[in-house]
N, C-alpha and C positions, 0 to 999 in steps of 0.2 A: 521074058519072065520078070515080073516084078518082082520089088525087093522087100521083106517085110520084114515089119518091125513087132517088137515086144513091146507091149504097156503090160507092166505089173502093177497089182494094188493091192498093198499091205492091209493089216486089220482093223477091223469099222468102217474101212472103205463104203462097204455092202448099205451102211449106215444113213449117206449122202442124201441130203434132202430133207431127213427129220433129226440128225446129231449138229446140236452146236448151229444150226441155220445161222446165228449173229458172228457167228467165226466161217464157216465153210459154204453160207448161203443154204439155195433151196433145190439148185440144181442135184438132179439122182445121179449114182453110178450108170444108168445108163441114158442119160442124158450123155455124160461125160464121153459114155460109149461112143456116141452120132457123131461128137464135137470131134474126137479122135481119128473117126473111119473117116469123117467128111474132110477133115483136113489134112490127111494123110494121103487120099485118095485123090490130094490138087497137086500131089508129088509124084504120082504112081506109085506110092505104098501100098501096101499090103499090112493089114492089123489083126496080133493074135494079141486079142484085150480077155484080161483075166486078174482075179480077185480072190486072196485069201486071206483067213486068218491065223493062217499055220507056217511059221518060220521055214519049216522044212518043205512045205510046197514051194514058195517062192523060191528057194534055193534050187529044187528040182526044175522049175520054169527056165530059170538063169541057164542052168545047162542044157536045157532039152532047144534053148533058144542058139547058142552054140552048137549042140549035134544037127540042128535042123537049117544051120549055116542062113540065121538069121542078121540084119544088118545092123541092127541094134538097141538095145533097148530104152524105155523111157518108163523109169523106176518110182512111184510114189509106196515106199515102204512103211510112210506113218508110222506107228510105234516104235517098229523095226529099226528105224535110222537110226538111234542113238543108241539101241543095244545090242545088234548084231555081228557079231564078227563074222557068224557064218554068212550071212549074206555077201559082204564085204568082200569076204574071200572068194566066193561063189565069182564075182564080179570081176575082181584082180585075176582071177584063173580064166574065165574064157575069153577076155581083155575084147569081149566086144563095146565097143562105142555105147558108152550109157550117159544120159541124162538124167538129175535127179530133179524131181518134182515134189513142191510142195503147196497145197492149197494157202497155208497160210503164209507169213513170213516168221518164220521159225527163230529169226534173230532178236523180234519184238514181242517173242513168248516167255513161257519162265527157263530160266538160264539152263537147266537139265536136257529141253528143247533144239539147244544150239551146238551139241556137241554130235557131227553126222558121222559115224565109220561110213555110211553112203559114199558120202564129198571123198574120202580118201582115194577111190575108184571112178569117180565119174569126171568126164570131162565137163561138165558143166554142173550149175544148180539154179533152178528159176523156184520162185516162189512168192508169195502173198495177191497171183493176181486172181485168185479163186478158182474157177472152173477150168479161165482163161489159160490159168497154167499148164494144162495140158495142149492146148493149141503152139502155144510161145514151145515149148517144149519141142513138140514131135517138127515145128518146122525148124527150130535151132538142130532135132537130128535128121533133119533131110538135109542141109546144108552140110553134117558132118558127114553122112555119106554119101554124098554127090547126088543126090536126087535134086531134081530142078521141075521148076514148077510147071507143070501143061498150062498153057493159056489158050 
């Protein structure tokens, strides 16, 4: 049985392609989709990709990713990172292995930007390499969960 993982995508995610292109490029949410399943799939992943702009889904996702004894997730919460705690919490509570994602680099944004409750729960953080982020991402969490690459 393969092991799968959670990608979440916070709000405006849906946006990708025509929001900000000279910040987050031109690539679509589901562009990003392909980049995810294709690269997840050179691990024997398994990918539940999904996108809200409701605080309260994404925290429902987190746990539903827990009850369905998922191996971990790879979290771009956009808005959400700097002012959720319920997400946070959400995260710290089913202490599955997360990744935080960010298209841009959040440190070279406006200072409001750089404060994640995410970071406080993830075992790692990648960002500013665009699209790319989510590749760097999902294979930094195949390594955290021991998935190793098919060749």
């Amino acid at each position: 049985m393969a092991k799968t993982i959670y990608v979440l995508n916070g709000p405006n995610m849906n946006l990708l392609g025509t929001r900000e292109p000279e910040k987050y490029g031109r690539d679509t949410l589901t562009d990003v989709e392909k980049l995810c399943r294709a690269t997840a799939a050179r691990f024997g992943l398994e990918v539940v990709f999904r996108q809200s702009n409701k605080e309260g889904e994404l925290v429902d996702w987190i746990q539903e990713a827990h009850a369905k004894k998922a191996s971990g997730i790879l979290l771009n919460a956009a808005g959400y990172t700097t002012t959720s705690i319920a997400i946070m919490d959400a995260l710290l509570a089913v202490k599955l292995p997360t990744i935080e994602i960010h298209m841009t680099n959040i440190h070279a944004r406006e200072s409001f930007r750089q404060n994640s409750y995410v970071s406080k729960a993830a075992k790692a953080v990648i960002a500013g390499f665009g699209a790319d982020s989510y590749r760097l991402g999902i294979i930094g969490l195949a390594g955290v969960v021991g998935a190793k690459e098919k060749r």
